[in-house]
N, C-alpha and C positions, 0 to 999 in steps of 0.2 A: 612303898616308895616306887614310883616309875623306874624306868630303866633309865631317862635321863637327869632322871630329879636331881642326884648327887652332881649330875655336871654344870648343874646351873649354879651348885652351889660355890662363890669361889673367895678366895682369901681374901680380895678385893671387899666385898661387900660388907664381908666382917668387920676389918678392919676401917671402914669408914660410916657401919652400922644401920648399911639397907635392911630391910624386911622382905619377906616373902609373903605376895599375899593374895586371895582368888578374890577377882572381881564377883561383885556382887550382883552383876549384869549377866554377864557372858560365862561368867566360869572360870577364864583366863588364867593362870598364874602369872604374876608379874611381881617384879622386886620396886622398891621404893623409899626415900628418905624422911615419906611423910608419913609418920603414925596413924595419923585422923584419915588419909585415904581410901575409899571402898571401891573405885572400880578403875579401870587400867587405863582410862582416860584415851582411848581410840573408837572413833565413831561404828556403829550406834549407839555407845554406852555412854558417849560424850561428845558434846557437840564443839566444831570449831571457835575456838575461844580467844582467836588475833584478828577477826576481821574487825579492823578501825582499831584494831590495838596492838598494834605492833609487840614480837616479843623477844627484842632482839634491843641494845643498846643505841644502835644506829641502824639507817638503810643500807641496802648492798643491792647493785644493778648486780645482774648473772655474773657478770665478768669478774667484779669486787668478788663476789662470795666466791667463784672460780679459784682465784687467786691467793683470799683468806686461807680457804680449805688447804690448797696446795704447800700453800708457805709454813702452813703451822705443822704439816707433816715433814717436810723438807725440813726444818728447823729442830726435829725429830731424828736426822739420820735417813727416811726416805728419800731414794733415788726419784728424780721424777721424770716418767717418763713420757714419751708425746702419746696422743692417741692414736689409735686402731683407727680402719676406716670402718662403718657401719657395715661392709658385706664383708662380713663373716667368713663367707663363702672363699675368700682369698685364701687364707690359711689354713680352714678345718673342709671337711667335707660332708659332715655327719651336721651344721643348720644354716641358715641362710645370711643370717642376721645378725649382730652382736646385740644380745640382748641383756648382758650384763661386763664390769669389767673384768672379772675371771672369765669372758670368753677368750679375752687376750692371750692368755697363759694356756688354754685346754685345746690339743690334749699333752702336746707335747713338756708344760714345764710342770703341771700338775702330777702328769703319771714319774715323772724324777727321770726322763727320756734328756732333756735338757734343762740348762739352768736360766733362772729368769736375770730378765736384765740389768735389777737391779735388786737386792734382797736386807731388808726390806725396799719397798718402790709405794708410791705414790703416783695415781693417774688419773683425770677426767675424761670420761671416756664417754664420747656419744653415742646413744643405746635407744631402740628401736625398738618398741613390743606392738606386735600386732593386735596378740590379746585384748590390750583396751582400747580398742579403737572405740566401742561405743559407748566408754563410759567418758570418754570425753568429752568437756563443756558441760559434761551434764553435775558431776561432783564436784568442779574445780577446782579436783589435784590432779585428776589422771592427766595425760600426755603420751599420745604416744613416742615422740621424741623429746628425750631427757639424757643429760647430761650424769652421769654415774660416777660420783666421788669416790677412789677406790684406794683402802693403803691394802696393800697385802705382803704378809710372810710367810716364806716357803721353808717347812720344819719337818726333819726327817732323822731317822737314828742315826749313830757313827757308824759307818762301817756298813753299813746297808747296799752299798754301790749304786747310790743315784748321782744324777749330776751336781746338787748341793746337801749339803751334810750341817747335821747340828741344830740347835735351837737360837732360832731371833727373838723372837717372843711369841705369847699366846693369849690366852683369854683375861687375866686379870689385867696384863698391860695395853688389849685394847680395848676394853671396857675403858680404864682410866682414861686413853686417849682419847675415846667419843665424848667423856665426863668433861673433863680439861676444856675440849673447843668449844663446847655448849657453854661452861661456863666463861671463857674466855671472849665470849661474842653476846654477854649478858644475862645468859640464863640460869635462873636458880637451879642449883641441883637437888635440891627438894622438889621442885615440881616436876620433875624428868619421870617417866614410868620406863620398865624395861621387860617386854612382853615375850613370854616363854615361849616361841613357837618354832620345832625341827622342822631343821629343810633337808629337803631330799632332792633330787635331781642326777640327770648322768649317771647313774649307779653310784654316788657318792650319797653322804648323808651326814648330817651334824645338829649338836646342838645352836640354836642360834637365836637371837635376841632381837625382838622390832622395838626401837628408841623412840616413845611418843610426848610430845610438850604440846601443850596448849591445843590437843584434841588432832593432830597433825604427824605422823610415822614421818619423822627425818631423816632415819638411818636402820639399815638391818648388819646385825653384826653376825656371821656367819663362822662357823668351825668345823672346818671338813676336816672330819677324822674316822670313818667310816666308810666299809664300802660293801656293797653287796654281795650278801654270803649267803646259800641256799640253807646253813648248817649253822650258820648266827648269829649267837643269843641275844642279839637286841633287836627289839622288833618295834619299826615306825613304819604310821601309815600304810600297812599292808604287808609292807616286805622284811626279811632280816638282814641282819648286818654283821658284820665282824670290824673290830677293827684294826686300821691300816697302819703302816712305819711310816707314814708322811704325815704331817698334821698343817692343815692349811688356813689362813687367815683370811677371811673372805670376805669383806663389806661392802657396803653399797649402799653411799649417803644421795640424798636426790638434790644437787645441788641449786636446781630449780625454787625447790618445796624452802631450801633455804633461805633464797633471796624473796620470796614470797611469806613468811613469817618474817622479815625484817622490816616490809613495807606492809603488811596488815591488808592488802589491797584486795577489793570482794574475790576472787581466783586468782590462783598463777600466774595467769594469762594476762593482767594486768600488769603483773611485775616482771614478768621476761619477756615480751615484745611489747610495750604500751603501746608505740607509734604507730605499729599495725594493728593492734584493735580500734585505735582510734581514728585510722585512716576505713577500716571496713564499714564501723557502726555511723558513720557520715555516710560514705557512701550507700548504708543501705539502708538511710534514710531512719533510725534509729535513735529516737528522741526521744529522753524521757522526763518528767515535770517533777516534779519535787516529792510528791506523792509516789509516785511510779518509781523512782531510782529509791527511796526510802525502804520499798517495798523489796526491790533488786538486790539490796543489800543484806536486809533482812532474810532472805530466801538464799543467800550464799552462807550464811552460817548452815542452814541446814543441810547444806548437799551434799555432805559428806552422806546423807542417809541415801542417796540415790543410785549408789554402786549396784552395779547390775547383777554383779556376780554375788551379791550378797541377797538383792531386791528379788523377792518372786514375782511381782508382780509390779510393772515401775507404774503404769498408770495407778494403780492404788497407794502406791508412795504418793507419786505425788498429788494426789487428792488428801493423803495426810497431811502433808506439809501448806497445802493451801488452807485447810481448815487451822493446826497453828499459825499460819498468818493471819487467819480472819478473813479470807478474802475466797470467793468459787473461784475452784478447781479449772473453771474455760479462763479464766481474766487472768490467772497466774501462767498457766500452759501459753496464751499469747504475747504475756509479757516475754517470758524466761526465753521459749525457745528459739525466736529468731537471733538471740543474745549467745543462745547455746551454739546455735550454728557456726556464728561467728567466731565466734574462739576454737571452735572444729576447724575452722580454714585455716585460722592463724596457724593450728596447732600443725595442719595436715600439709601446708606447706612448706612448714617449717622440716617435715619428717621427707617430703620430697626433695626438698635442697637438699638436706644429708645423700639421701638414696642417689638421685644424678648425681651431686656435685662429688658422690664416690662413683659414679660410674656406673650404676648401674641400670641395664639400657630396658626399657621397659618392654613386656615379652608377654607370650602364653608360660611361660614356666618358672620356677624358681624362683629367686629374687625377684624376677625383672617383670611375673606376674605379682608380687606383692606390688610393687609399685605402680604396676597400672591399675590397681584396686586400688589403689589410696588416691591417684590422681583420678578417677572416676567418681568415689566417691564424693572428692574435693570441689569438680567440677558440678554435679548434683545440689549440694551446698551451696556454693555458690549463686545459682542458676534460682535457686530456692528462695533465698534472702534477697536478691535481684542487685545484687553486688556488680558496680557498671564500669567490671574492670577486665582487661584479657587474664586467664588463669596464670600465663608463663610472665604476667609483669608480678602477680601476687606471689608466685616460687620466685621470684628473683629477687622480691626484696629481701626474700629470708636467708636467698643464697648470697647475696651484697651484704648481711649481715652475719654471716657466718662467714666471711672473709675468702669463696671460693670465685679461682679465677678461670675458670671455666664454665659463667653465666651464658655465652652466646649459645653454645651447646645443650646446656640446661633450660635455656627460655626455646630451641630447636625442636627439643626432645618432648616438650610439654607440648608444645604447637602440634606438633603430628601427631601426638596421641589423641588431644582434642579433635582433630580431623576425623580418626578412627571411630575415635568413641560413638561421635554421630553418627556414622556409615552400622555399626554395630547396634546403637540403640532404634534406628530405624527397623531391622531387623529383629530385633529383641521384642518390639510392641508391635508386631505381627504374630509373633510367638505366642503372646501372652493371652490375647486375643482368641488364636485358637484354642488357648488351654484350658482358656473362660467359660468358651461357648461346648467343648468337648466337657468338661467336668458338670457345667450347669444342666445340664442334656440328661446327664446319667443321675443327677440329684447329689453329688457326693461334692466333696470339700478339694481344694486343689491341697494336692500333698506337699509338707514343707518340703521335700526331698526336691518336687518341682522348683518350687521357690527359690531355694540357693541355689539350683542349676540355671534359672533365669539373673539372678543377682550374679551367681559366678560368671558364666560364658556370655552370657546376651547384655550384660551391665541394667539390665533393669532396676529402676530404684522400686525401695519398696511401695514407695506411696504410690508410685502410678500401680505398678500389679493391682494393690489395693484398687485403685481407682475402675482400671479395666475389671475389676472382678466383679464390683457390685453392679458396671454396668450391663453384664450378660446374668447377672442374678446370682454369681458363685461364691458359695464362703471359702474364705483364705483366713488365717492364721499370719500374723507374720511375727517370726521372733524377733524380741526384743535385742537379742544379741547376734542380728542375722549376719555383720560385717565380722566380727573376730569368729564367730564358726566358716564362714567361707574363708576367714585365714587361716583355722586350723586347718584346710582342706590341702593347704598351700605350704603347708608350715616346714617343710624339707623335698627337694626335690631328689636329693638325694636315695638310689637304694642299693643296697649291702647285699649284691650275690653271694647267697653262699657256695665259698670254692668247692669244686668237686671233687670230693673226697679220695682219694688213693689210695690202693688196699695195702701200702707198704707206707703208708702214712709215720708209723711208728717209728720204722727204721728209719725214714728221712728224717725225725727228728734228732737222731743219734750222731749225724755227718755234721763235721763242722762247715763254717759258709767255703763258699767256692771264692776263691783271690782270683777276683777282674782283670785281667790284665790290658783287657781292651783301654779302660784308661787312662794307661801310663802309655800306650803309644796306638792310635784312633788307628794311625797308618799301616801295622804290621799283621800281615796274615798267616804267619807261620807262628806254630809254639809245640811245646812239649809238656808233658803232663802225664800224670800218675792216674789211671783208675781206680777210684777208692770204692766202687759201689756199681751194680746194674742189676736193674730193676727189670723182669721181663713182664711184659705188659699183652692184652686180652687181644690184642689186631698184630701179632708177632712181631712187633719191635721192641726195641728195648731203651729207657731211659737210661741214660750214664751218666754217672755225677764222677768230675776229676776234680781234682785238686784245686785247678788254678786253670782257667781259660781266654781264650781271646774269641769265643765265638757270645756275638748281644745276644740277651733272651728278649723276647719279644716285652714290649712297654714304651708308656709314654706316645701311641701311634707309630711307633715304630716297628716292622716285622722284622722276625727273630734273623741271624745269620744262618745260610747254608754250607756245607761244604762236608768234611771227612777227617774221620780218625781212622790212624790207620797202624798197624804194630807188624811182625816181619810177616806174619800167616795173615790178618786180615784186614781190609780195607771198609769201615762202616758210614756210609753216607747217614748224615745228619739233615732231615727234613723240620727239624721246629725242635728251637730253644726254649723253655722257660724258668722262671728261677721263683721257687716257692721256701720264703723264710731264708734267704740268702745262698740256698742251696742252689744251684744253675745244673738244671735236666737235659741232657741231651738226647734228644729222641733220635733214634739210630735204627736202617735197618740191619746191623748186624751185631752180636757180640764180641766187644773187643778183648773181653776175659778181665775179671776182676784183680785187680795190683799188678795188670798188665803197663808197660811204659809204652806212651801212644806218641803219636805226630799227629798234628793237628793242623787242616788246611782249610782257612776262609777259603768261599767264592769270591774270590777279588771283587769281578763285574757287580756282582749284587752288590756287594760290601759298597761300592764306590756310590752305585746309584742312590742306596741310601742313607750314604751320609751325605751325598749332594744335598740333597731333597729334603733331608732334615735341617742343616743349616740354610736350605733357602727357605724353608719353614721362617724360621727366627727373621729373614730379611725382607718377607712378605709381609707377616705382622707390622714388622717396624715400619717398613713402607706406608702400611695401612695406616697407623695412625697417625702419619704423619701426612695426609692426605685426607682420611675423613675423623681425624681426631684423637685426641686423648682418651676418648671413651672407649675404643677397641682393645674390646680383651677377648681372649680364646675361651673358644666354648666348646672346641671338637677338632681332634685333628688326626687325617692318616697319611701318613707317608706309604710309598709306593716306589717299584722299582720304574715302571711308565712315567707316573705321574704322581702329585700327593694334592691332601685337598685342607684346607684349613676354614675352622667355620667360628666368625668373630659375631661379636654381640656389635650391632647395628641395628638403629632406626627406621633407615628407607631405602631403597635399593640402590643399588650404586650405578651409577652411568657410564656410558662407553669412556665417556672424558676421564672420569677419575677410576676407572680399571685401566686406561692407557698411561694415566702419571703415574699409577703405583708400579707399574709395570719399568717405566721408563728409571724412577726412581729406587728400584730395588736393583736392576743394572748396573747404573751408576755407582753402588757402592761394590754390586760385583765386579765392575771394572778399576776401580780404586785397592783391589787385592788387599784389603786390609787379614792385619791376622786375625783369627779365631781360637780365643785364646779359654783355658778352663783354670779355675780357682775353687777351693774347699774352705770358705769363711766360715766361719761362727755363724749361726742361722740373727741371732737378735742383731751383731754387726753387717750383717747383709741387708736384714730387714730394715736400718736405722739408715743402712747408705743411700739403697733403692726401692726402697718402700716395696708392698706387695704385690706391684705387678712385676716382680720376679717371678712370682707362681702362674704362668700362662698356662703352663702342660699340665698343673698338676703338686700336688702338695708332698713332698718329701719327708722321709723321718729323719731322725735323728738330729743331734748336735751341730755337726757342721753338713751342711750342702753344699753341693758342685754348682756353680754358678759357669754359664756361657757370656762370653762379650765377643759381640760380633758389631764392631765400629763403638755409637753412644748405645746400642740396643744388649743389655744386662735379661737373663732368664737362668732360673733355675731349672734344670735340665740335666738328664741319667742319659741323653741319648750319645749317638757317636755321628763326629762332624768332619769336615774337609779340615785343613790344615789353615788355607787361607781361602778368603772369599772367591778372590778368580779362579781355583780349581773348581766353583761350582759350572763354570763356563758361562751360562746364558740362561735366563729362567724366562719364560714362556708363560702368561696368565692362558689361560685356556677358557676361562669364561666364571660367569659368576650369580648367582641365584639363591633368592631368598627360600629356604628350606622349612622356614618358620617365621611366624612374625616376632621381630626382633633378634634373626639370626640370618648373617648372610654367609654362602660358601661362597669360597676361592678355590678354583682348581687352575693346577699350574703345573707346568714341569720342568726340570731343570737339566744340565747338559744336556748330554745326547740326546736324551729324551727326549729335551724341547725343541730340537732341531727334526727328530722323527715325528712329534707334535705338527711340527711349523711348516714340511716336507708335507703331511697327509692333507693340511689344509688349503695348501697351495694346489696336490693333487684333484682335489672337491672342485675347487675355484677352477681350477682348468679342464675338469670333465662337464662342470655346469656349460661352460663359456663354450665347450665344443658343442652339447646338445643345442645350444639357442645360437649358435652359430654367427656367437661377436667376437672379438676379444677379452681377456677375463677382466680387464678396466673399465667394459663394458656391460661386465653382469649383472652388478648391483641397477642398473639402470633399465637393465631391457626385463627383469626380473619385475622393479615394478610399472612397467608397461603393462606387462603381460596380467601382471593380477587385476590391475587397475581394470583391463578388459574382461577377464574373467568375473570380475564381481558386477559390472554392467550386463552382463549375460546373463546373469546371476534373476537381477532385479530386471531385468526381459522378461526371461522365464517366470518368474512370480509374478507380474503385471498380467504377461496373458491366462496363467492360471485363473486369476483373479475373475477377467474377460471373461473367460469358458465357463468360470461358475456362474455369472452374470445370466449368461446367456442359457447357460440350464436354466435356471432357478425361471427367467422370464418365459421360459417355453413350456413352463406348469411341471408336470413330473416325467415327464419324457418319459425314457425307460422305467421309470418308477412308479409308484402307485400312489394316489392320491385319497388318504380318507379321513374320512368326517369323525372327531373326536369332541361330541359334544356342541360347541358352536364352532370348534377349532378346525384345521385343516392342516394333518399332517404329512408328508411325501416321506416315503420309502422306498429307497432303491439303493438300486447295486453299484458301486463307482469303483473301479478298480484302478486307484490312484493312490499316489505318495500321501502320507497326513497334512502334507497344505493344504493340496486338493480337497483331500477333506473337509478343510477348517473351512476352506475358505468358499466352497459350495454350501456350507450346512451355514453360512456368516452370512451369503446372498438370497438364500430358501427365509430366515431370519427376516431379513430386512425387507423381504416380502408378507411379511407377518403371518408366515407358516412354522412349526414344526417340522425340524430336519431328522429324518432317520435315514442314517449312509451305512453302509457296508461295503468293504474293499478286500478281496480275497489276496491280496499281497501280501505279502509274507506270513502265513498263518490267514487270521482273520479277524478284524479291524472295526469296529462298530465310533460313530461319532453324533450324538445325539445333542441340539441345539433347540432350544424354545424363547419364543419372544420375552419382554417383559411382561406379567401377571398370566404368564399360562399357568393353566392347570396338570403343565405336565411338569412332571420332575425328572430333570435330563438325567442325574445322576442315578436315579431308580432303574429307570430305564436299562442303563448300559449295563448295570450291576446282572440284569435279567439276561439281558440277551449274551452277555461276555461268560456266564455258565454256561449257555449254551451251546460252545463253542470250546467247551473245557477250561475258560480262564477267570477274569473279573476285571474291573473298573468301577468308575462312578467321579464325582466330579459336585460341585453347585448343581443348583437345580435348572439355570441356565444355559449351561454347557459342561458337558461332559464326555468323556471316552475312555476307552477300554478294548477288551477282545481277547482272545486264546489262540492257541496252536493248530485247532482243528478247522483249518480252509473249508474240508468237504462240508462240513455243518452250517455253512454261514448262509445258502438259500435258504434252508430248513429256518433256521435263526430268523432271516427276517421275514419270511412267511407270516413266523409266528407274532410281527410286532404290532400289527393293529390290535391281537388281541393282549399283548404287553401293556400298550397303552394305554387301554382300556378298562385294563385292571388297575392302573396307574393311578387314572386319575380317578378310579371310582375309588379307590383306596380308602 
């Protein structure tokens, strides 16, 4: 017997007289009500068996089976609660995405840290796998945006000390529960299969069941009861396990896949947008005759066999499935795939309304690179099938029907990426080009590695690489699954330094936490306190752990508190707090003596400027989005005693205009002195009042959080703040630049600061305005006078460069030498000029229809070699020669090239030597 065999087996089954039984396909084990059954009825053992046959009592639009699902659990005792947004990334730190609905709950209510919101709950929760991205359209089940029917129960011992205690229920009462809906919405419980297969995941692991009808995985019923043990006598899929005092209820019905078995329709994707595939397949011209759709339908039964992760080879799939039709393999491949495509857009717009209409702003990193790979993709697609619509009207219908009201920003954010995309893809198929002609050169294959680095950075699709490959003569590869491996690439942005270890590590375990006292009053700089511990450390200071303090350890961007403890004999200045496992270090240079009683003195000044600076943090943000949108959320922030800088996710650079209203706008509320007030809510009653962009700074443990309100602007937040907004005085933006695409900083300063700020730039402006000798009202203007003439000078100077090469080049070789290469006629000489001069001599010798060899002893030594069209000389061989001789290298086209080295003295010798360079050149 397996190690999980016994847990499949459960009182449930007995009692209503399922069997156990191994497909006769696959191997499978699965339980069942039907005697005469042999295989587990999940494709490739079985083929879809509801298209044109519905298997469901009646139809259900998404919304209907949303609703059904939710109410028959609710009618159950499940709480039901709203959904998560799609970025993950708001509440956990460790993935990007919510790719299932126990991401909702992990890690906080899963590890028994806190309780969930409802127990048991019920949730439809919109879920995002990158994974299959390209088995989409092509099986028509996958999707990468699906909706995730989810009941869960959270189940732990008495007495355990987690946030919820007790048993709700487990494995026989939700098996009944999946039995019940299934039959309740028409399905035989005889034809139901329930497929034995452990999950593992997160260091968790359970026995768990995939629910299969009519050839179609409806639901996976999950049981986390395991968790990774090095010493663990149960061993799955590689690893061992022990198990845990939580027992968790985990499922995940695709409530897509359900409304889609209700209406029988050839894909999914028929039965949860029809309007938009109906609106694509018009537009891209997609007509098919009686014959042709017979055949489309026919071919949707089989595509369950086309999963990629299963398929080794998809072209020889689908050459299988063309000979079961009856029909070659090219006449099916033309029918199906423009049809595939189609349902990729449906499906991939539908997954970018999720992505923007939660905010998330597309980027090089993290999240906000998934979603410019998906909207590239999409665009590719599009472009493919010759779909005769803008991309941001096709994200908006799906975002008008996912009910978000934030479409202008969404159809914004699509628009500018499409702009990019271009500017990127122009550059991409430069790229590819030279990879072509570099790889075909050497006889070898372009390496996949290249591939997804083209597909990742440069957005190339695969068919043009393809394209550009064959036409430089280079074999490429390109995987079948090249878009979900470029998202594993992507698949967490997230990395987990490991802290630096402390050789008294042990003993700080032994300390209980340090009591905050900062707090309970932001405003006090004096306190008393007990030395429980000092730690002496390798650079002669010493950490000191007290009891109870009011000096911040550094977090959340914010630097630590300075200032001193101090007892009758000594005084120890504190340069850097931090606090590791709730213990707070006070790094000191001196020993204040262990179970000594201390006084403890904030730097006020510091103390002041950075709580200024922190709460004008909170008032810039809000500014921000209430300027260039709802979309601004925090992606980086440091407070400073000077100045602080905050860095929000953003599309496109911001303008003088709206850096001066955010500016004017975060004023206003600091002249409105509102209070700045802190609360310790329930984390799921914070979360249910102010949704997730509480989490700007940062993800919190525990049960309840400190939440900040500064006006209507709500953040969860550990730092320390003014009392009321006008103690911040005046904040000062200081300027703003994109650090990354899709990330803008703000730097800004607040009180003094920003008046020391606004004091040095006034100083600049008035030291400018004395050197040009206007007034400073008049600097901006005589400023660009002056460049305006300076770049006229500019384009002088390069005219008559231009001139003088002219006039070389027509006076034969002047200083140079002229000689005879074959029928050609090359000049050689010496020009000790800048590399215009250069270019632009060896562009006029050219256009004389000679051969240029220049040499410039300016800085080092400088070689620039130019030949007509169809010479026989190769300019780049050339330079390659003479730039050794000179100690360096170059080379270029065969047209024009340059190079050179460090050794000035060598460069007569060097071109001495190039008549017979050349000559060797071209006799080559």
């Amino acid at each position: 017997m397996s190690d999980l065999e016994q847990e499949y087996r459960l009182d449930y089954f007995a009692e209503e007289g399922f069997e156990r039984k191994s497909c006769s396909e696959c191997g499978a084990h699965f339980w069942t009500l039907d005697a005469s059954r042999e295989t587990c009825g999940e494709p490739p053992c079985e083929e879809y068996d509801f298209i044109g046959d519905p298997g469901f009592d009646e139809e259900y639009t998404l919304e209907e089976m949303r609703e059904t699902f939710c109410g028959f659990f609710e009618e159950r005792g499940h709480g039901r609660i709203d959904p998560y947004p799609v970025a993950a990334s708001r509440w956990r730190d460790d993935v990007l995405l919510t790719i299932a609905s126990i991401t909702d709950f992990q890690p906080h209510v899963t590890s028994g840290q806190s309780p969930p919101p409802a127990n048991p709950l019920v949730v439809s929760q919109p879920c995002i796998r990158m994974q299959d991205i390209d088995n989409v359209g092509k099986t028509g089940r996958h999707t990468m945006a699906f909706e995730m029917g989810g009941h869960h129960a959270f189940n732990a011992e008495e007495g355990a000390g987690y946030a919820y205690e007790g048993e709700v229920y487990w494995k026989d009462q939700c098996v009944e529960y999946c039995m019940d809906l299934l039959a309740e919405v028409g399905v035989p419980r005889a034809a139901v299969t329930l497929i034995e297969d452990p999950w593992t995941g997160g260091g968790n692991a359970g026995p768990a069941f995939e629910v299969i009808y009519k050839g179609l995985e409806l639901a996976t019923l999950v049981f986390m009861q395991f968790e990774e043990d090095p010493e663990g006598e149960i061993e799955l899929k590689g690893d061992t396990y022990s198990r845990m005092d939580r027992r968790i209820i985990d499922t995940g019905y695709g409530i897509e896949r359900w409304a889609w078995m209700s209406q029988g329709t050839p894909t999914v994707y028929e039965a949860i947008y029809p309007e938009m595939i109906d609106f694509l397949k018009d537009n891209a011209g997609l007509d098919y005759d009686e014959r042709e759709q017979e055949l489309v339908e026919r071919a949707a039964v089989l595509a369950g066999h086309m999963d990629i992760d299963e398929v080794e080879d998809i072209e020889a799939a689908r050459s299988e499935m063309a000979a079961e039709l009856g029909v070659e393999t090219e006449e099916l491949v033309a029918l199906l795939e423009p049809l595939e495509d189609v349902y990729a857009i449906a499906d991939h717009c539908r997954t970018l309304a999720y992505m923007l209409g939660d905010e998330i702003v597309p980027s090089n990193v993290g999240a906000g690179y998934l979603a410019r790979m998906v909207l590239r993709r999409t665009k590719r697609l599009v472009d493919s099938v010759s779909v005769d619509a803008p991309l941001d009207e096709l994200v908006d219908m799906q975002a008008q029907r996912l009910g978000y009201d934030n479409r202008d920003t969404i159809r914004a954010m699509v628009r500018s990426e499409v702009e990019k995309y271009q500017e990127t893809l122009e550059r991409g198929t430069r790229k590819v080009r030279q990879l072509a002609r570099e790889y075909a050169d050497q006889g070898e294959p372009i390496p996949t590695s290249e591939v997804l680095e083209l597909y990742d950075s440069h957005g190339v699709h695969e068919d043009i690489i393809a394209e550009i490959a064959a036409e430089f003569g280079a074999e490429v590869e390109i995987p079948d699954d090249i878009a979900s491996r470029v998202a594993e690439r992507h698949g967490s942005d997230e990395v987990v330094e490991a802290a630096a270890e402390r050789p008294y590590a042990d003993r700080l375990g032994e300390l209980p936490d340090t009591e905050k006292l900062y707090y309970e009053d932001q405003q006090r700089i004096e306190f008393e306190a007990v030395v429980l511990e000092v730690f002496e450390r390798e650079d002669d200071r010493y950490d000191v752990v007290l009891d109870q303090t009011m000096f911040y350890p550094e977090g959340g961007g914010q630097p630590p508190d300075h200032g001193t403890l101090s007892t009758d004999d000594v005084t120890a200045h504190v340069s850097d707090v931090q606090v590791v496992d709730g213990v707070v270090l006070h790094t000191a240079d001196a020993d204040p003596g262990k179970g000594e009683f201390i006084r403890g003195q904030i730097d006020a000044t510091r103390r002041r400027r950075l709580m200024r600076h922190h709460t004008a943090t909170h008032v810039v943000v809000h500014s921000a989005r209430q300027v260039l949108g709802e979309h601004i959320r925090q992606a980086g922030a440091q407070k400073g005693t000077d100045s602080a800088r905050i860095d929000v996710q953003h599309f496109e650079s911001v303008s003088r205009e709206q850096v001066r209203e955010i500016e004017h706008r975060a004023n206003d509320l600091v002249r409105e002195n509102v209070p700045v007030s802190q609360e310790w809510p329930d984390r799921h009653e914070a979360e249910a009042e102010h949704g997730f962009d509480l989490y700007q700074g940062g993800i919190p443990a525990g049960q309840n959080i400190r939440l900040i309100h500064v006006a209507d602007d709500v953040q969860a937040c550990g730092g320390t703040h003014v009392a009321r907004t006008g103690d911040i005085g005046l904040i000062k933006v200081l300027g703003t630049e994109r650090i990354q695409d899709g990330v803008v900083r703000i730097q800004f300063a607040a009180g003094d600061a920003a008046v020391q700020a606004t004091q040095d730039t006034e100083d600049a402006l008035t030291a400018a305005a004395e050197t040009l000798d206007v007034s400073p009202q008049e600097v901006p203007e005589t400023a660009a006078r002056f460049f305006g003439e300076w770049k006229e000078r500019g384009k002088t100077i390069e005219d008559l460069k231009e001139q003088l090469a002219e006039v070389r080049a027509a006076g034969g070789a002047g200083d140079g030498e002229e000689v005879e290469i074959g029928d050609e006629v090359a000049v050689v000489q010496r020009l000790d000029g800048d590399m215009d001069e250069l270019r632009a001599t060896a562009n006029a010798l050219v256009d004389e229809g000679k051969v240029a060899v220049l040499g410039s002893g300016v800085d080092g030594a400088t070689f620039v070699v130019a030949a007509p069209d169809g010479s026989a000389v190769n300019a780049g061989e050339v330079v390659s020669r003479l730039a050794a001789k000179v100690g360096g290298g170059g080379g270029g086209p065969p047209d024009f090239a340059q190079g050179g080295g460090p050794d000035g003295g060598a460069l007569d010798d060097a071109l001495a030597d190039a008549p017979d360079v050349l000559k060797q050149v071209v006799g080559a």
